[in-house]
C-alpha positions as CSV (number, residue, x, y, z in Angstrom):
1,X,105.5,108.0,110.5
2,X,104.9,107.5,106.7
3,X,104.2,110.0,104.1
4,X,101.5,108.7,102.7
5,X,100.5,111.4,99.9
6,X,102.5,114.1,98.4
7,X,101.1,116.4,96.3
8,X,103.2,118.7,93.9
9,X,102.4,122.1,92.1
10,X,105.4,123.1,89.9
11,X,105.7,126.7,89.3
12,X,108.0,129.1,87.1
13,X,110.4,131.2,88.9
14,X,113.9,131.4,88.9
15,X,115.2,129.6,92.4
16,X,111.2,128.2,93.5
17,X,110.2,125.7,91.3
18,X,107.4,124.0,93.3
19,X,104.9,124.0,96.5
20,X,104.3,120.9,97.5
21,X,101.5,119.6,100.4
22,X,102.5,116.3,102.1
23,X,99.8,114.1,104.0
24,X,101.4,112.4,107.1
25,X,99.9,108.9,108.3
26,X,96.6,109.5,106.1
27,X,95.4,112.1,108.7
28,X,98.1,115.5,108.5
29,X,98.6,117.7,106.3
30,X,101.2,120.1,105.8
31,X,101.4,122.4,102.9
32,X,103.0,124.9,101.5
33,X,106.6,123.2,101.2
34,X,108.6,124.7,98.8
35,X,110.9,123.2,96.3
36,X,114.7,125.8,96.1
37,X,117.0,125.6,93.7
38,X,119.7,127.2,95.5
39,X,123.8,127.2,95.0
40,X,124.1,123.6,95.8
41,X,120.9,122.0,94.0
42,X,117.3,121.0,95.2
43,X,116.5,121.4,98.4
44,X,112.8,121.8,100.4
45,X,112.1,124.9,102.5
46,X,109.1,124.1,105.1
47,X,106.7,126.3,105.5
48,X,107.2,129.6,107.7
49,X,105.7,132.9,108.8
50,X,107.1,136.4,108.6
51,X,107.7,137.7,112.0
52,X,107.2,141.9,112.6
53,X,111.3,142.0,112.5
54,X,111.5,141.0,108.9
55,X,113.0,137.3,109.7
56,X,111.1,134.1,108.9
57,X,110.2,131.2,111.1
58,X,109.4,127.6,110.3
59,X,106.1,126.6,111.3
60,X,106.1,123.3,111.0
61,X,109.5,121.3,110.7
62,X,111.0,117.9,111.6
63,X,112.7,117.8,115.1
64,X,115.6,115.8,114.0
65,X,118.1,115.2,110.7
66,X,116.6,111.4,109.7
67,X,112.7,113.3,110.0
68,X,114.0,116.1,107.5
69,X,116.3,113.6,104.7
70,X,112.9,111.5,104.8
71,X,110.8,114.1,103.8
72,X,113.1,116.0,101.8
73,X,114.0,112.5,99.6
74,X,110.4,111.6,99.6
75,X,109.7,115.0,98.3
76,X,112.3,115.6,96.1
77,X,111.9,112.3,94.0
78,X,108.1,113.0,93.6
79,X,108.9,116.7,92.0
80,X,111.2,114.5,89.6
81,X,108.9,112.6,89.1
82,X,106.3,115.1,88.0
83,X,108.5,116.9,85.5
84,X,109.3,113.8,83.8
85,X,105.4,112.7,83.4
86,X,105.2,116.8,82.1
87,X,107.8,116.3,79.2
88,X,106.7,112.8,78.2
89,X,103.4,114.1,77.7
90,X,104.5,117.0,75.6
């Protein structure tokens, strides 16, 4: 599996900094991952649903930990990425 597009929209809030949609094998898309900034640093939240209880489930998440550190490096080093290109141009 290869990510073959990631797509970033940064956004101004105090602990979500981005959404991000990520194109899987130029034929899946998955949008709607968000970029934290929690206690320990960056991290990605994929996206989930609010259940009638109040608690949130994923729906749509890698099955194993090498799945997950792919996308969330992939992902995290295009957000990087997109901030420095912002503050060069300014």
């Amino acid at each position: 599996m290869e990510i073959t597009e990631v797509r970033v929209s940064p956004v101004e809030e105090e602990k979500l900094k981005a959404y991000v949609s990520i194109t899987l094998d130029n034929c899946f898309v998955i949008r709607d991952i968000k970029v934290i900034n929690g206690n320990n640093g960056l991290f990605i939240s994929m996206p989930s649903k609010k259940r009638k209880d109040g608690t949130f489930k994923d729906v749509a998440h890698p099955l194993n930990n090498d799945t997950r550190k792919m996308i969330e490096e992939r992902v995290l080093r295009e957000y990087n990425d997109v901030l420095k290109n912002r503050d060069t141009r300014v």
